[in-house]
N, C-alpha and C positions, 0 to 999 in steps of 0.2 A: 250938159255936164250934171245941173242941179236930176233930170232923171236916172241917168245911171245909178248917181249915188241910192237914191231910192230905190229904185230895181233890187241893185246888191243888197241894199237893209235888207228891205222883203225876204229875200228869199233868205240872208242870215238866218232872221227870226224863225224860220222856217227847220232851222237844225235841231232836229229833235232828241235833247239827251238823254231823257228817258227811250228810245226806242236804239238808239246807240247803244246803250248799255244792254239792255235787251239781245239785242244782236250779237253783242260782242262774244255774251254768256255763252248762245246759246251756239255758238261758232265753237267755242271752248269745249265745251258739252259733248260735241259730235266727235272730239280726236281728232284721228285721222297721222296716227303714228308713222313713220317712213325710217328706217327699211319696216317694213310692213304692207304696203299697199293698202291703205284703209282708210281712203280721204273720199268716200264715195256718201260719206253718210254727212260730213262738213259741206259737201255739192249739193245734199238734198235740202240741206238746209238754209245756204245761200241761194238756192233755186228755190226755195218756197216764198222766201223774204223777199227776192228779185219780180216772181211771177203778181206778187199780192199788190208790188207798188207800179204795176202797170208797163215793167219794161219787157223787151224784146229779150227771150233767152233761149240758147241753146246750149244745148251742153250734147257732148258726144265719151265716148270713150275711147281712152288710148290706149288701155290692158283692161282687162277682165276688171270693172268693176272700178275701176279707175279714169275718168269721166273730166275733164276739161271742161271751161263753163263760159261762156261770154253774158253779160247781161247789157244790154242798148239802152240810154234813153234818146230817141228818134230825134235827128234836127234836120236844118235842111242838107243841100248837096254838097257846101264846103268843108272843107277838114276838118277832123274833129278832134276829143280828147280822147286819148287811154289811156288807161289806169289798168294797172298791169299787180297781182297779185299772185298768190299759193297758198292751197289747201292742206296739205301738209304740213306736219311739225317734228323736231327730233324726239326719237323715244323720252319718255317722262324721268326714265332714271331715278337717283336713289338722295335720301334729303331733304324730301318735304315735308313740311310740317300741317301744311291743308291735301286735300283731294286733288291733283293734276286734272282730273279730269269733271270737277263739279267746280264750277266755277263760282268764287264768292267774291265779294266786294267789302272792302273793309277802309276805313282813312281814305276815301277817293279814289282808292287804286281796286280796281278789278284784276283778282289772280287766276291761276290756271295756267297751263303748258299752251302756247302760244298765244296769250296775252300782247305780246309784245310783237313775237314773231307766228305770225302775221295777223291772227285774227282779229287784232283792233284796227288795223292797215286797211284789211279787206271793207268792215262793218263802215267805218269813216268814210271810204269810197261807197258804198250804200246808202250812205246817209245824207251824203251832198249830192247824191243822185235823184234822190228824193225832194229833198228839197227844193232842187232845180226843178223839179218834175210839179210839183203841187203850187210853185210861184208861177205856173203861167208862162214862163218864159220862153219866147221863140226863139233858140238856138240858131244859127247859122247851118252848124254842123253837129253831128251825133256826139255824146259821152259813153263811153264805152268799157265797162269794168271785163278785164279779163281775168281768171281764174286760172292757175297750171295745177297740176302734179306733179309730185316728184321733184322739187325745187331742193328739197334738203339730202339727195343722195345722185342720179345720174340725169336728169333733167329731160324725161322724156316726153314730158307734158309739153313743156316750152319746144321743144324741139318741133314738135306734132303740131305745134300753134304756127312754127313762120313757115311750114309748110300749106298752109291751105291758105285759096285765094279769098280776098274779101271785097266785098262791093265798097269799102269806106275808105277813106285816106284819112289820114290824121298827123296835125299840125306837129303834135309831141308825143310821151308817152311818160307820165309819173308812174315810177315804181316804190308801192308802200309802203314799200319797207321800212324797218325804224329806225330812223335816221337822229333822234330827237330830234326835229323839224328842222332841221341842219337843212340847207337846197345843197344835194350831192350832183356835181356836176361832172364828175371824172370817175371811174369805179373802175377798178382789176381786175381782171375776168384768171379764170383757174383753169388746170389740167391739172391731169395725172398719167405720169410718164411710169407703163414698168418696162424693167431692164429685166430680161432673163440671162443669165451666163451660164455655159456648159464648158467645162474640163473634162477632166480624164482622170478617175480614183487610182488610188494607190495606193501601197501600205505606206503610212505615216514614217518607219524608221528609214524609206528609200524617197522621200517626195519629190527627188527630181524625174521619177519613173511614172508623176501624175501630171495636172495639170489643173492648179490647185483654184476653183471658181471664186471660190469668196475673198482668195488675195486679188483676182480680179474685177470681184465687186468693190474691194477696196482702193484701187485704182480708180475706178470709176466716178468713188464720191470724192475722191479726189479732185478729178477733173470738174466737178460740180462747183466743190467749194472754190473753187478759182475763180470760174464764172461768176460765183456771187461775187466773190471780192471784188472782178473788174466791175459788174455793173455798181456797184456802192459807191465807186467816182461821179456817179453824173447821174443825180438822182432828180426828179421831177418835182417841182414846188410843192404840187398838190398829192402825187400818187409814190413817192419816193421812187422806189424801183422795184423791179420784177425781184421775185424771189425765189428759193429754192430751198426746199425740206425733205430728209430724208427721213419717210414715215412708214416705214418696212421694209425689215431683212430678213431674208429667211436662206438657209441651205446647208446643205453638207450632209454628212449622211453618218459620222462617229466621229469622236475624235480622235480615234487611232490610223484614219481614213484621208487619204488628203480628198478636197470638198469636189467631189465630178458636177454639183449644180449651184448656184443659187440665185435667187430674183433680188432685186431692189424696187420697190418704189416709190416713186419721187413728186412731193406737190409743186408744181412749177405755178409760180403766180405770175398774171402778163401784163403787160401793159398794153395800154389802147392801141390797137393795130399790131400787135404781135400775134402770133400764132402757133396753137402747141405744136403744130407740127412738124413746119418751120425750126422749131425747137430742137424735136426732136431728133430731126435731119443733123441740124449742127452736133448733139451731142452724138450719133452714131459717126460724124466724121472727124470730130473730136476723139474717139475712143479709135476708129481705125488708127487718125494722126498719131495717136500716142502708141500705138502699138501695144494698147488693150486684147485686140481680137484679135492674137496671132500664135503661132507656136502649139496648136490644141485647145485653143481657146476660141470661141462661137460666141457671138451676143445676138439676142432679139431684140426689139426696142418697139413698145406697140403705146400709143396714146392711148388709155378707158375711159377719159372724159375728157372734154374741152370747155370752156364757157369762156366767149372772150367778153373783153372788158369795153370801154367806150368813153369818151369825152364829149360834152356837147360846148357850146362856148356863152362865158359868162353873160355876156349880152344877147345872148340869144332870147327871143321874147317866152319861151319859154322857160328859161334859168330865172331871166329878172324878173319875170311876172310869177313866177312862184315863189322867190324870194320876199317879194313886196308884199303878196295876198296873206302869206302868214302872220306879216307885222298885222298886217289889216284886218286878219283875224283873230288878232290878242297876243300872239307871239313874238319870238324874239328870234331871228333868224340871223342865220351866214352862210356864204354861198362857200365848199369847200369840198374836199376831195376824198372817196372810201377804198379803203385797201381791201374790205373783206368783195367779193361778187357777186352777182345777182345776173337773175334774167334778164334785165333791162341789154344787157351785151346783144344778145340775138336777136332784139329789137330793133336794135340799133344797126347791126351789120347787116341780119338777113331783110329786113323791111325798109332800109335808109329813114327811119324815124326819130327823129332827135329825141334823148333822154333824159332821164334826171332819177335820181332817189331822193322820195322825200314822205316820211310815216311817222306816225307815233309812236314812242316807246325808245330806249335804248339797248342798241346791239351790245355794248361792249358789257352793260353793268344787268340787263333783265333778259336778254336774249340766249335759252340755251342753257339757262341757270333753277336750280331750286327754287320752289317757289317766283317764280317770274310772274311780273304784273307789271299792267300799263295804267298809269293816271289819266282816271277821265277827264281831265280839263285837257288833256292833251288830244286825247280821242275828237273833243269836241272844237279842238281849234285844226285840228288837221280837216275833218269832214268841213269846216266853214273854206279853209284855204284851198281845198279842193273847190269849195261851189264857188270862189270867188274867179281861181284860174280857170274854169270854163267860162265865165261870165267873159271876162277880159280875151283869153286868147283866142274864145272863138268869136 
């Protein structure tokens, strides 16, 4: 016991906050705005920093210039960790008062547009890779930082990741996101449902001569909000309940004109083991049942994203031992549940790898926002909680 404890010192000591922060900057630095496509230059840059500390890296591309990145530190043949990340960040937008993209440091907190999300996440799994790496330490099983694209629009990075096979197996998978060091054990995975509706035009002073789409889009959300209503009876401790938003309408053609088209589309949030499709199946039998699609009236109903959600369980050695490592790392932790979703979902379903969210920075108050920044004490206890859960879990 008296060794372990010593081992873990060691390689604590070994977290280095000046190269942390370094990192973090120069992660800021590179962008990599989404919709855009331009996270190839944040890849080169986590692949330069990955290549110089001696790990195992590949990166390939999933679109033109658009490039997925794994970086290894090598252990032996039992399961290992990942540490699961994104290069991407949302556009910069309007309201800052420093440079989005030249990252400064001011009062402890490092700013810049993904600060928070993700680039102190990423840099902190760098750093307690490193660390691991320079302590000597003989791993069981590999560490393994993975890298997506596309994380912040239709997730084609993550998608391209649980399709390819791997020589590793691994215990867990930490996803870095910022959690403020919350241990996220349950997370909602998202769709998006559109509904296209076709009628039949007609002059406005004769409308029963048409077949009016947007009064049957309006049926539609109708049958929406019901659904929310039932599920809001039987809501889950941690994930409350699935959700539903209507986040675009569009149709008609004048308003002298009764409306021959229009779409809706809808963000359907899920819960662990739901599925949008599933989903959407009910809502196209739901809209027959109601006698939405009938009389000249046509609906399409097509899913454009999916990302499902996950639970892993509180005792799991992966929830409690990341729990614990964060106290052990100077923090203050609670094991609890995230409504917003991440990739950690198709970890979890397509790879059966148990999950968790757990990063520097926070989503609700610096994530997505002007001026966003992450505190480096935080930066510096997430990379220690990192190097301590691999110590322990593998």
């Amino acid at each position: 016991m008296t060794e372990t404890v010593v081992d873990e010192a060691a390689v604590l000591d070994l977290v280095d906050e000046a190269d942390l922060v370094s990192l973090t900057r120069s992660l800021i630095d590179a962008g990599g705005e989404n919709p855009g496509g331009t996270e190839g230059q944040t890849v080169a840059v986590l692949d330069r920093a990955c290549q110089a500390l001696g790990f195992t890296v590949e990166t390939w591309d999933v679109a033109p210039g658009r490039p997925n990145l794994t970086a290894t530190l090598p252990g032996g043949d039992e399961p290992g960790l990942m540490i699961l990340g994104h290069s991407d960040v949302v556009p910069a937008g309007d309201g800052w008062t420093r440079r989005p993209f030249e990252a400064s440091v001011s009062d402890g907190r490092i700013y810049g547009r993904g600060a928070t999300d993700m680039k102190g996440g990423l840099a902190s799994a760098v750093i307690a890779m490193a660390a691991l790496s320079r302590s000597g330490v003989q791993l069981p099983g590999p560490v393994q930082l993975a890298c997506t694209v596309d994380e912040e629009d239709l997730g084609i990075g993550i998608r391209d990741f649980v399709t390819r096979s791997s020589s590793h197996r691994f215990a867990g998978c930490v996803v870095a996101e910022p959690t403020d060091l919350e241990t996220v054990i349950a997370c909602r995975g998202a769709s998006y449902i559109e509904v296209r509706i076709t009628g039949r035009a007609a002059h406005s002073g004769r409308p029963a001569d048409g077949r009016n789409a947007i009064d049957a889009a309006a049926a539609i959300i109708d049958l929406v909000r019901a659904d929310q209503r039932s599920m809001l009876e039987t809501p889950d401790r941690l994930l409350g309940t699935g959700t539903w938003n209507t986040g675009l309408i569009e149709g008609g053609q004048g308003i002298s004109v009764v409306a021959p088209t229009a779409t809706v589309s809808f963000d359907r949030r899920l819960m662990p083991g739901e599925d949008a499709f599933e989903v959407a199946r009910w809502l196209r039998g739901a809209i027959t049942e109601a006698g939405v699609d009938s009389d000249g009236i046509t609906v399409d109903i097509e899913v454009t994203m999916a990302m499902p959600g996950f639970e892993t369980a509180p005792d799991h050695p992966l929830a409690a031992g990341a729990a614990t490592a964060v106290v052990d790392a100077g923090g203050a932790t609670s094991i609890t549940g995230w409504t917003a979703a991440c990739d950690g979902g198709f970890i979890n379903r397509d790879l059966g790898i148990p999950a968790i969210v757990l990063g520097p920075g926070g989503l609700n108050d610096q994530a997505h926002r002007p001026d966003e920044s992450v505190s480096i004490s935080e930066l510096v206890t997430a990379a220690k909680a990192y190097a301590l859960l691999a110590l322990r879990l593998l």
